[in-house]
C-alpha positions in Angstrom: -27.9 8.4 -16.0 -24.2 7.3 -16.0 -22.2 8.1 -13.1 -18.4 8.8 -13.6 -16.2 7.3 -10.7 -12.2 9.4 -10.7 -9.9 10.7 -8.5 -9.4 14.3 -8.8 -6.5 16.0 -9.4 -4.0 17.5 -7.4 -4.7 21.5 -6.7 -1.9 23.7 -7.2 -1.2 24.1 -3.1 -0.2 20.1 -3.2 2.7 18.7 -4.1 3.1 15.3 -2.0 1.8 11.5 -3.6 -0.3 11.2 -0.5 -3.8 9.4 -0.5 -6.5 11.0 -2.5 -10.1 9.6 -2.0 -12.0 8.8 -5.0 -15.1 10.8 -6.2 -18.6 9.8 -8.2 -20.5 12.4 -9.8 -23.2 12.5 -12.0 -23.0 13.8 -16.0 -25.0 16.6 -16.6 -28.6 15.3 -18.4 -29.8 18.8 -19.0 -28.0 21.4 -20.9 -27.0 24.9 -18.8 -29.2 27.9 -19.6 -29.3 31.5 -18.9 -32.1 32.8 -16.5 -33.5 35.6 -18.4 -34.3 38.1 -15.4 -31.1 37.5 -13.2 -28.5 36.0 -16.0 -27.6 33.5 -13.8 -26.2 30.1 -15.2 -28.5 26.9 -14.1 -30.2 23.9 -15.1 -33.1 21.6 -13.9 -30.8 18.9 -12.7 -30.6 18.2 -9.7 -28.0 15.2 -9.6 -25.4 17.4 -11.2 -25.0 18.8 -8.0 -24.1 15.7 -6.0 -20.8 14.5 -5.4 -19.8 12.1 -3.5 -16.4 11.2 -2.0 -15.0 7.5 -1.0 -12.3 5.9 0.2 -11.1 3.7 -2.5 -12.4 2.8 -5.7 -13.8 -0.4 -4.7 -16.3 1.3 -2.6 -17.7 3.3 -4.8 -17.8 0.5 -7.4 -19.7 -1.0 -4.9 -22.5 2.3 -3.7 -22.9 2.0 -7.8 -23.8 -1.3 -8.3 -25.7 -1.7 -4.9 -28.0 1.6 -6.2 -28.0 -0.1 -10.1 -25.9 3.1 -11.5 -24.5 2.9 -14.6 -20.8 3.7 -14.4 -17.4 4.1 -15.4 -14.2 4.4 -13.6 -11.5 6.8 -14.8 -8.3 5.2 -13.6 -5.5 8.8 -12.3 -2.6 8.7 -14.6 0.2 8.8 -12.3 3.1 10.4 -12.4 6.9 9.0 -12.1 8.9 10.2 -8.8 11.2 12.7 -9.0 14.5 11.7 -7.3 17.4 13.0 -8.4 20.6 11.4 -6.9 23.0 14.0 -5.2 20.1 16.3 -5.2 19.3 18.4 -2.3 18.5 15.3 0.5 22.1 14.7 -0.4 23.3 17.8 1.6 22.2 15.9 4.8 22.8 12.6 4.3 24.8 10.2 7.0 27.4 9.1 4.5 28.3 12.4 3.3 32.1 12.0 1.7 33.0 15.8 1.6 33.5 19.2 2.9 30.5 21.7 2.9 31.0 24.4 0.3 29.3 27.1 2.2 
């Protein structure tokens, strides 16, 4: 059973580039299926349930390898900062040159 190691992304409340912890879940090895009485989605699997959250990527590299999971890391694409200069911050800076307009 391969085990994927990621970091999740960002939910829409977020907007900072603070520290997100990495995550290891297992892929799925059974398919979904209906239940026929209740029409609930399930499936048999019982490892598609677990996730489990570290603190960097080296430690769950190393949970996976100490427990002999096969694994694969998903490196975050990351995104370039956006500072735009005379932006906004630049209303309050300490060497303002300039009158306020309003």
């Amino acid at each position: 059973m391969l085990a994927r190691i990621f970091q999740p992304a960002k939910t829409a409340m977020q907007s900072g580039q603070a520290k997100r912890d990495w995550m290891l879940e297992f892929d799925q090895a059974q398919a979904k299926r209906i239940d026929p009485l209740m029409g609930w989605t399930g499936s048999g699997d019982m490892n598609g349930q677990v996730r489990l959250r570290f603190e960097t990527k080296e430690a769950a590299v190393a949970y996976a390898e100490k427990h002999g999971l096969a694994y694969r890391v998903e490196e975050p694409k990351r995104r370039a900062p956006v500072i735009k200069p005379g932006g906004y911050g630049g209303n309050f800076a300490h060497d303002r040159r300039g009158a306020w307009t309003h």
